[in-house]
N, C-alpha and C positions, 0 to 999 in steps of 0.2 A: 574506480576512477575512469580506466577508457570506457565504463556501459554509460556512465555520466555525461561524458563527452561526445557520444553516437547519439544519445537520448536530445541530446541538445542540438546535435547537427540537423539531425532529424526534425525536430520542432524548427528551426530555420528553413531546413530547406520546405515544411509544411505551407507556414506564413507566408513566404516566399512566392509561391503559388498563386494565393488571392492577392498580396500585397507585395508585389515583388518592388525591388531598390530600381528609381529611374534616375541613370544621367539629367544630373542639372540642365547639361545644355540643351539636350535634343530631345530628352523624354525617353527614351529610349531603356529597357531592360540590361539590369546589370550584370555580370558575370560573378560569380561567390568570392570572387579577388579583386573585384574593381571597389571604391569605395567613393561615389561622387560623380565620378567620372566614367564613361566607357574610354577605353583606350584613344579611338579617334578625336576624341573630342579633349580628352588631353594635352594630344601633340599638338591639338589648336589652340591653347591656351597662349596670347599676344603678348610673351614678356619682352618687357622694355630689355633691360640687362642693364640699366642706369645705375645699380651697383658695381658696374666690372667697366664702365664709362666715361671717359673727361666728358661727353657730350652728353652733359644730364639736362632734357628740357624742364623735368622737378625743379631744378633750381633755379634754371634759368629766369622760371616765374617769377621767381621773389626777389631777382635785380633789382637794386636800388631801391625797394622796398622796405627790406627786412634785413640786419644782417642773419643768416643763418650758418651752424655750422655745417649740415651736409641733408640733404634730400632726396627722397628715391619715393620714384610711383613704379611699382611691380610690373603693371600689366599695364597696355595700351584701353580704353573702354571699349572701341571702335562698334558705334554702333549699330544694330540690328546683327551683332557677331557674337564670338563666345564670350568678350570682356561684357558685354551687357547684359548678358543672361546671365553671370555671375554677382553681379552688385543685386541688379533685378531680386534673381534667386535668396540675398540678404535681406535688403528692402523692403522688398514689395511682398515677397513669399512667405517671407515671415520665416526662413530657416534657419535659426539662430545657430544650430550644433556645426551647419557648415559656415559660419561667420564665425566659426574660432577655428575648425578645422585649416579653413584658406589663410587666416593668420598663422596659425601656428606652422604649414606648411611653407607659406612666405618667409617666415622668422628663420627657420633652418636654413632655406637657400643664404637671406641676407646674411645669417650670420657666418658661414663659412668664406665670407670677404670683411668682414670682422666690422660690418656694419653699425653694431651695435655697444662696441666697445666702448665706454666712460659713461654711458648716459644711464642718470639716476632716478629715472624714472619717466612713463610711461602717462600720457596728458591723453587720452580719445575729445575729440572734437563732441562738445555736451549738446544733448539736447534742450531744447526748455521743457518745464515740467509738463505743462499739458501736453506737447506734443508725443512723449515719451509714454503719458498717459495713456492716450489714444494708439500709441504704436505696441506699446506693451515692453518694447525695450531700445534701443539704444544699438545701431548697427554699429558705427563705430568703434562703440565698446566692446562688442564680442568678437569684435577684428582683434583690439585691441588685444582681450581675454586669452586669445590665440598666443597671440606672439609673450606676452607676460607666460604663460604655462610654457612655450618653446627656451626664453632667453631668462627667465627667471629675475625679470627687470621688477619692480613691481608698480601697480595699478594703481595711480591716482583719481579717481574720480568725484571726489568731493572738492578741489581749494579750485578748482576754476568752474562757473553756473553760468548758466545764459539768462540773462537778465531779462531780456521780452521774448515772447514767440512771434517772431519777423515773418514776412511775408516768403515766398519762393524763391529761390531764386532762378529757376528754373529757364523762364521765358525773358530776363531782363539781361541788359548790355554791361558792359564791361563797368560803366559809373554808375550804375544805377544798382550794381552789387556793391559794389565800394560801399556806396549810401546806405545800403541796407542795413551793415552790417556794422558802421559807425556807434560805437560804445554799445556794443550788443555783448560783451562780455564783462566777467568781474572776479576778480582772485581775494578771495575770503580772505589768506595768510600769506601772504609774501615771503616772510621768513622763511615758510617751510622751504620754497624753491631756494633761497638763495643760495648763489655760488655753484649751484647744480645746472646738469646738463637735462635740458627735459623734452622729451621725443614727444610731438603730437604728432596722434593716429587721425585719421580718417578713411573715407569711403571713395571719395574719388576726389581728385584734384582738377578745376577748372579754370577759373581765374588767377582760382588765390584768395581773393575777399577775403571769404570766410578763416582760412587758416591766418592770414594775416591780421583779422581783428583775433584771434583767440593767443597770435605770438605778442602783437602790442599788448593785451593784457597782461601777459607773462612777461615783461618788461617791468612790470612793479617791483618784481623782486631783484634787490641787488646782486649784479655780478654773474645773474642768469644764461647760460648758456641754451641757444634752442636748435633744434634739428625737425625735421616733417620726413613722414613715413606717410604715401596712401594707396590704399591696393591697387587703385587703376588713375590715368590718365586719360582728360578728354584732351 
């Protein structure tokens, strides 16, 4: 068994060589105990602490909006910093294993301020199909993925679809997301949320549009309780 275990180290530390583990944020070489991260770029990780907060700007968003029962963005985005090389690193990099890894890390923090206590289930903000097509997966769901395998909630991803694939929202103002995003959702079964508390995940929190057309949609169902979780705030 320990020649098994030196055989395998060894084969690691080989690969390792040609293909060594880089830090998400800086590129940088990893040490055989860092996992993601180098150390420095850890302690740079921008958390809000809006779980340990009366002064939560998450929810602040969705004043008069929405009612929600409780909201938390992780991490600050702050861009061209480490909050953006981590969504990025999702996104645009295509890293999925560390799109559940930063969930499921996230999920432990939240849950030890008992975050997640009553909520029966776990909504990730959908793609539409072509676009999910073309991306090959769905970033907020492996956020998502994360925290369901931390908090043992489980994964909804079928009663709420995106009905069209909407334009950007990227470069537009504050109403012109709003508009975008007007009846761009649709909940297959109602029944199934009713009377339940149902947490939608995302990837970053900006306006709000977005999570607010996917809570009105989840409004069909009677009696529905909702909450937003999203890794980062702009």
């Amino acid at each position: 068994m320990l020649h098994t275990i030196n055989l395998t180290k060894l084969f690691n530390n080989f690969v390792n060589i040609f293909y060594p583990k880089l830090c998400v944020v800086c590129g940088e070489p990893l040490l055989e105990t860092e996992n993601y991260f180098c150390l420095e770029c850890f302690l740079k990780i921008p958390k809000t602490n809006y779980h340990r907060s009366h002064e939560n700007k998450a929810l602040d968003r969705f004043a008069g909006k929405i009612l929600l029962e409780k909201a938390c963005a992780y991490l600050y985005y702050n861009k061209g910093g480490v909050g953006q090389a981590l969504i990025a690193e999702i996104k645009y990099k295509g890293n999925q294993d560390f799109g559940e890894w930063i969930g499921a890390y996230m999920a432990a923090e939240l849950a030890c301020n008992r975050f997640f206590d009553g909520i029966d289930y776990l909504v990730p903000v959908p793609l539409h199909r072509s676009k999910k097509k073309k991306r090959g997966f769905n970033q907020a769901e492996k956020i998502a993925d994360g925290i369901a395998r931390t908090t043992g909630i489980p994964l909804n991803t079928d009663n709420v679809f995106r009905k069209k694939a909407n334009t950007t929202q990227t470069k537009k103002g504050l109403y012109e997301r709003w508009k975008n995003t007007l009846d761009l959702f649709e909940i297959k079964n109602p029944a199934l949320f009713a009377g339940k508390h149902v947490l939608i995940v995302d990837d970053v929190l900006t306006t709000g549009s977005t999570l607010e057309a996917v809570a009105q949609c989840l409004l069909k169902s009677p009696g529905i309780r909702i909450s937003i979780l999203t890794l980062a705030i702009a």
